[in-house]
C-alpha positions in Angstrom: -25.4 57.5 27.3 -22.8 55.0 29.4 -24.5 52.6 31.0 -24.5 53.1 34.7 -23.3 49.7 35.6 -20.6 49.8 33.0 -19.3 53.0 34.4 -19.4 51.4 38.0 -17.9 48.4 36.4 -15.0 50.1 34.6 -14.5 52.5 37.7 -13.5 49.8 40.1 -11.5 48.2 37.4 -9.5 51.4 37.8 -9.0 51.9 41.6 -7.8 48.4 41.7 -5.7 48.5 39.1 -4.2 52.0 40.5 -4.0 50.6 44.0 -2.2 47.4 42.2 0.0 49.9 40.8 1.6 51.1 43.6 2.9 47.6 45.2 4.0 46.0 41.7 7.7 45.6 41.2 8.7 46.9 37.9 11.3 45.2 35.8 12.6 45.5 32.0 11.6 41.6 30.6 14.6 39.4 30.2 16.0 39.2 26.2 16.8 35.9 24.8 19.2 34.7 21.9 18.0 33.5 18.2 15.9 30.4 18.8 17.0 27.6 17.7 15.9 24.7 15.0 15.6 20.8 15.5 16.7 20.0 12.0 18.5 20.8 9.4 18.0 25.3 8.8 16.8 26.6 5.8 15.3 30.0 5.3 13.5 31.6 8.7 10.4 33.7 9.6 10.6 36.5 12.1 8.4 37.8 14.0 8.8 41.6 15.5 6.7 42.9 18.8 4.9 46.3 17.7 3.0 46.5 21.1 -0.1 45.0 22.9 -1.1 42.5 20.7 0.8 44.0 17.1 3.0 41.8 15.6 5.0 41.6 12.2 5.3 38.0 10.5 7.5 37.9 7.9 8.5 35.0 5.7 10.6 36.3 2.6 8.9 38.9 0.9 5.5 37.9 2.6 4.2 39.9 5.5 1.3 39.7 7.5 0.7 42.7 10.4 -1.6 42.4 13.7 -3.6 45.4 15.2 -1.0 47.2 17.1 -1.5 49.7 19.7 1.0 52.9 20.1 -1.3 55.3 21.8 -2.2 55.3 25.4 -4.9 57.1 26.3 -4.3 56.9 30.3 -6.3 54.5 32.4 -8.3 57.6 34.1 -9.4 58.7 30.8 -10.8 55.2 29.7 -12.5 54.5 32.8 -14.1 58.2 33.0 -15.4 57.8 29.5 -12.8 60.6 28.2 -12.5 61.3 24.8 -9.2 60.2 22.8 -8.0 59.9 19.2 -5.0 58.1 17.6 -1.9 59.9 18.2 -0.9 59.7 14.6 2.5 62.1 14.8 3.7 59.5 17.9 2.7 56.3 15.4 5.1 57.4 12.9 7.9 58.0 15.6 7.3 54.7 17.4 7.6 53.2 13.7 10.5 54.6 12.3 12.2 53.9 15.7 11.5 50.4 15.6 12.7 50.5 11.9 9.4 48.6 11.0 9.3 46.7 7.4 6.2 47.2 6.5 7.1 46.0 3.1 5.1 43.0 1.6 2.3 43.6 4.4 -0.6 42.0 2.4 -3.2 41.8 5.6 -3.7 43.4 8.7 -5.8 41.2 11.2 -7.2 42.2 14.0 -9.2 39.7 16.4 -11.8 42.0 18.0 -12.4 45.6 18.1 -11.7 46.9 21.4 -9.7 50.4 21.5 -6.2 48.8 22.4 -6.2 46.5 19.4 -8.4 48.6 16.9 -7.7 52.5 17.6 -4.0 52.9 15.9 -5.8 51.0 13.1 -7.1 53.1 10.6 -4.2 55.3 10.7 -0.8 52.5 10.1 -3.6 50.5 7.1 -3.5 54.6 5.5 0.1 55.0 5.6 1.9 52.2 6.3 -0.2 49.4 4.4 -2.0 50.9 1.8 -2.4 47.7 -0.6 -3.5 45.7 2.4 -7.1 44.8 3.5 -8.2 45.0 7.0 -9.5 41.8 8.5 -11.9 41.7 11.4 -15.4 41.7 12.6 -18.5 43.0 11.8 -18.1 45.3 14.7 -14.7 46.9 13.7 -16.9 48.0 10.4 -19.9 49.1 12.0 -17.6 51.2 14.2 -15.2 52.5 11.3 -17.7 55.0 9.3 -14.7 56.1 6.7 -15.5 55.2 3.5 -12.1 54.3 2.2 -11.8 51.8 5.0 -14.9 50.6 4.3 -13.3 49.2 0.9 -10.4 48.0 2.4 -12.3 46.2 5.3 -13.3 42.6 4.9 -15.7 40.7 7.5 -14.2 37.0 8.7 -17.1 36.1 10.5 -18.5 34.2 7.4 -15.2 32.4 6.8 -14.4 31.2 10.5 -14.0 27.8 11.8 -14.6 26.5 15.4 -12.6 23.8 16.9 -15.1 21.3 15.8 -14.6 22.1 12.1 -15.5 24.2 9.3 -14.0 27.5 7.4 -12.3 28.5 4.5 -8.5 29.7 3.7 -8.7 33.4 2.9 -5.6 34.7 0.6 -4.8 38.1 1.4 -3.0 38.4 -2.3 -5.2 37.4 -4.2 -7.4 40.5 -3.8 -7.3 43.3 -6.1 -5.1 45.8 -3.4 -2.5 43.0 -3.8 -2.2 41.9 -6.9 0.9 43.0 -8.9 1.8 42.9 -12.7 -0.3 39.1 -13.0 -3.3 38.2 -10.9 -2.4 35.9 -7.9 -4.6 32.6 -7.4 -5.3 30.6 -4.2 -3.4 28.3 -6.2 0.0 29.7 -6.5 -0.5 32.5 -3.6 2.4 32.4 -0.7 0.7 33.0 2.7 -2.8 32.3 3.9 -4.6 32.5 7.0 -7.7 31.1 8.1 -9.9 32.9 11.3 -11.2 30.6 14.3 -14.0 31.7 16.5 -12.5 32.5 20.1 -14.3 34.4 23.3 -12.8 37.2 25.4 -12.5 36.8 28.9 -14.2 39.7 31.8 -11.5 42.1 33.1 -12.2 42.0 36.6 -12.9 39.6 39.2 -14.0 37.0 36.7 -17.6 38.3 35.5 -17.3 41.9 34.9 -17.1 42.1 31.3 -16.6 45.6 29.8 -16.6 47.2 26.2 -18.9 44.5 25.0 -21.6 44.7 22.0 -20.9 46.2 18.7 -24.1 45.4 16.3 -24.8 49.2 16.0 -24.0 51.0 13.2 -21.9 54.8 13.7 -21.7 57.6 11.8 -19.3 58.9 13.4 -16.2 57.2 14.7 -15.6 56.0 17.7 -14.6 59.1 21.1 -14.7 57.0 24.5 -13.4 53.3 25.2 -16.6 52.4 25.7 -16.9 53.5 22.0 -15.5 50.5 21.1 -17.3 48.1 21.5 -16.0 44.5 21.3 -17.8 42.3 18.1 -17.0 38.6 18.0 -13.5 37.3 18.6 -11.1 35.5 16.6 -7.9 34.1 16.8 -6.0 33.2 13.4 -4.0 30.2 11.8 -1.5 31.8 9.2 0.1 29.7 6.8 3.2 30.7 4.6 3.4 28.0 1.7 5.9 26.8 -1.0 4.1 28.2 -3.7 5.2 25.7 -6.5 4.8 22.2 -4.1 1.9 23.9 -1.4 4.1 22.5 1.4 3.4 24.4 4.6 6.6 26.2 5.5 6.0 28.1 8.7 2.7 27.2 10.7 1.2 30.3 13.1 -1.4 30.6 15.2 -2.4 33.9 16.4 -4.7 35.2 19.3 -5.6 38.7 21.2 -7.5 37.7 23.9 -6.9 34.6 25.8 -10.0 32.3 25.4 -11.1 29.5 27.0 -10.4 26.1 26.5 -12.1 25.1 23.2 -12.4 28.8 21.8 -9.8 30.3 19.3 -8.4 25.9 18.7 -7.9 25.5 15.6 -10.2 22.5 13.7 -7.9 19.6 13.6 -8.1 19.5 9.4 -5.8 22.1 9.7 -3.0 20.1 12.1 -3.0 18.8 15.1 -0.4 18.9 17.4 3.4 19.4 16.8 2.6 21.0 13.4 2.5 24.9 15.5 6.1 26.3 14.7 5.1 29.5 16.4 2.4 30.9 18.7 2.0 34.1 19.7 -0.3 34.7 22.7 -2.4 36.9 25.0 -1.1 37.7 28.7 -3.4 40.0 29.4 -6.3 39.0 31.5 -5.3 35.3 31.1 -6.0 35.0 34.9 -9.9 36.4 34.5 -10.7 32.5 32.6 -12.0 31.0 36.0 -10.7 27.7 36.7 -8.6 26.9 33.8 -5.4 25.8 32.8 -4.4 29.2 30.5 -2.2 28.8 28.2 -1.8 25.2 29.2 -5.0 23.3 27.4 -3.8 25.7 23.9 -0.5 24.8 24.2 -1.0 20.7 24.5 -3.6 21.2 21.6 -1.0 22.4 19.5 2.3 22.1 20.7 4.2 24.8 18.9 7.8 24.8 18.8 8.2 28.2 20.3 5.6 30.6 22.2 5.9 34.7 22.4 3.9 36.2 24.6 2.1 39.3 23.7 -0.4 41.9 25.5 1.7 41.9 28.9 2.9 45.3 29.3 1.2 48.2 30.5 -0.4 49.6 27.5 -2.2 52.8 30.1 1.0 54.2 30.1 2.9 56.2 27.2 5.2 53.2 24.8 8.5 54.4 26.6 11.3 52.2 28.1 11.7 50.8 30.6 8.8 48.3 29.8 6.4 47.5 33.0 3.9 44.9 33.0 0.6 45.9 33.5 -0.8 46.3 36.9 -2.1 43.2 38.8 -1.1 41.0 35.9 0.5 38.0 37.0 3.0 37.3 33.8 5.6 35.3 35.6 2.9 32.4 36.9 1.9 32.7 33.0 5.9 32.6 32.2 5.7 29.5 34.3 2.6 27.7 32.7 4.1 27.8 29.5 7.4 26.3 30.6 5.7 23.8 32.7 3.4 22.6 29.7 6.2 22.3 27.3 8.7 21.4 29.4 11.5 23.5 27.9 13.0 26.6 29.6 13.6 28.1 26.1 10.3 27.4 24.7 9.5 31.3 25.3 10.4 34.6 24.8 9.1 37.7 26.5 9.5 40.7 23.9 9.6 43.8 24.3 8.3 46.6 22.3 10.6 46.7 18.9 11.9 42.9 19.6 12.7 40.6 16.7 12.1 37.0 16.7 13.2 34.6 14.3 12.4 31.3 13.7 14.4 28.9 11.8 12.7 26.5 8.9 13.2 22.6 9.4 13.6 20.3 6.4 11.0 18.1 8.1 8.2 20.3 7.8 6.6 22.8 10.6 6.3 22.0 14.3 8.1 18.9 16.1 6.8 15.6 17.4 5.2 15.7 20.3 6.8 13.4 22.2 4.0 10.3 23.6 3.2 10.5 27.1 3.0 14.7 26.3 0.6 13.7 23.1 -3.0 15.7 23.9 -6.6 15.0 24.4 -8.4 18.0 22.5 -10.6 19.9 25.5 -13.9 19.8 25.0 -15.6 23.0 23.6 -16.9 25.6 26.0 
């Protein structure tokens, strides 16, 4: 049974966004040229938009994959509690039109378990990434009954850090659904990531919070959006390394739901700020975290060398060009934060769906200094 208040809750979020709908100005999000490096070039890591908050970084033959979203249920059907599956015949389209590489994929991480990050899921880890483990929270596994994804699943939550400190690397190939003809150890292993404790902001007016929960176990998987119930958050830190020296090539940090200031900040141990050569961030809802600078306080903790945006279009709607934003959702004042923060016009890009990114190695390690008067005072945690 759906709670009463939830269906209220969910109901209104759907009349305004329908009502938002019919005033916003639709336009196809501006491309932008190979990005630049401030040093000498060596090799590059790219990184292509899937979708809501599904990426592809790649670095060589190392890949790491973030829960992408191809089917749309329809925003009527989510907020009337309508029943939806995976639209499995439409992933494999969208895939092979994008000409996804799905090669090298050695984890697929997804931050929280709501429906548009978790429900196209199962079906890309079965026939896209079959050597790859799953990584998420305890709510995407009590949610997931299947019993081959229960092996492939692994739980973060006991391997997260906080802003303050603590956690541990985990390296995707060095489990057992990786390894090839010689076991891989942490040791000589080419990519890394390491998952941070972040929140989820509401999804209307700043307080109502939907799709939240997910301690109960299901035997069967999951029908309505309310189905899916959120878990804890996480955003990520993923590291691709010089196996032989352990230098830190390429430094990303990764996030589905824009969190407040303190929440989903990497612990300092890991690198502070100017050592980011690449985040990729959360539109959506970034306006719900009351009275905060968003993505501002990240990106001064961090200062990466170049931002995409993720999560901005309208993911109610079937994944067809033209690409709208979603309704309401303010992403040029967003657009703007980011280029007021870092005070470079080409510090972002806004992908579209099937966009490719890439990224261009410096001889002087990841990031670039941050220059003085710009250096940041960490927030404090929320």
């Amino acid at each position: 049974m759906i709670p009463n208040r939830m269906r209220v809750a969910v109901q209104a979020l759907a009349l305004c966004v329908l009502a938002g709908a019919c005033q916003t100005v639709r336009t196809t999000p501006p491309r932008r040229a190979p990005i630049p490096c401030d040093g000498a070039c060596g090799d590059t890591v790219s990184v292509q938009f899937l979708g809501v908050a599904g990426f592809v970084i790649r670095h060589g033959g190392d890949a790491v994959l973030t829960g992408p979203l191809f089917t749309t249920p329809g925003l009527p059907r989510v907020a009337l509690a309508g029943a939806f599956r995976s639209d499995t015949a439409f992933v494999r389209r969208r895939m092979t039109e994008m000409h996804v590489d799905t090669s090298g994929i050695s984890a697929v991480l997804v931050g929280h378990a709501h429906y548009d990050h978790l429900l196209d899921v199962p079906y890309v880890a079965r026939r896209f990434t079959p050597r790859a483990r799953v990584y998420g929270n305890r709510a995407m596994v009590n949610q997931l009954p299947d019993a081959d994804l229960q092996r492939r699943f692994f739980i973060v939550e006991d391997f997260a850090a906080t802003q303050d400190g603590g956690g541990r690397w985990i390296y995707p190939k060095t489990d057992t659904l990786f390894r090839g003809p010689r076991p891989v150890s942490a040791a000589d292993s080419s990519v890394r990531f390491l998952a941070v404790a972040a929140v989820h902001p509401a999804h209307l007016v700043k307080w109502i919070h939907a799709f939240g929960g997910g301690s109960e176990k299901r035997t069967v998987a999951p029908q309505t959006a309310f189905d899916w119930r959120e878990g804890r958050v996480f955003a990520f830190v993923v590291e691709f390394l010089d196996p032989a020296s352990r230098r830190v090539l390429f430094r990303v940090h990764f996030t589905d739901a824009p969190s407040w200031p303190g929440a989903g900040f990497p612990p300092r141990w890991v690198g502070g700020a100017g050592t980011y050569d690449l985040a990729l961030t959360c539109v959506g809802t970034f306006d719900q975290v009351p009275g905060q600078d968003i993505p501002g306080s990240f990106l001064r903790y961090t200062w990466p060398r170049h931002v995409v945006l993720g999560h901005w279009e309208d993911f109610f709607v079937r994944q067809e060009k033209p690409w709208h934003a979603i309704p309401l959702l303010k992403v040029d004042e967003y657009r703007r934060r980011v280029v007021r923060t870092l005070g470079d016009s080409t510090a972002y890009t806004l992908p579209a769906p099937g966009d490719e990114v890439r990224l261009c190695g410096c001889t002087t390690g990841p990031g670039r200094p941050v220059p003085p008067q710009q250096a940041p005072t960490p927030p404090a945690p929320r």
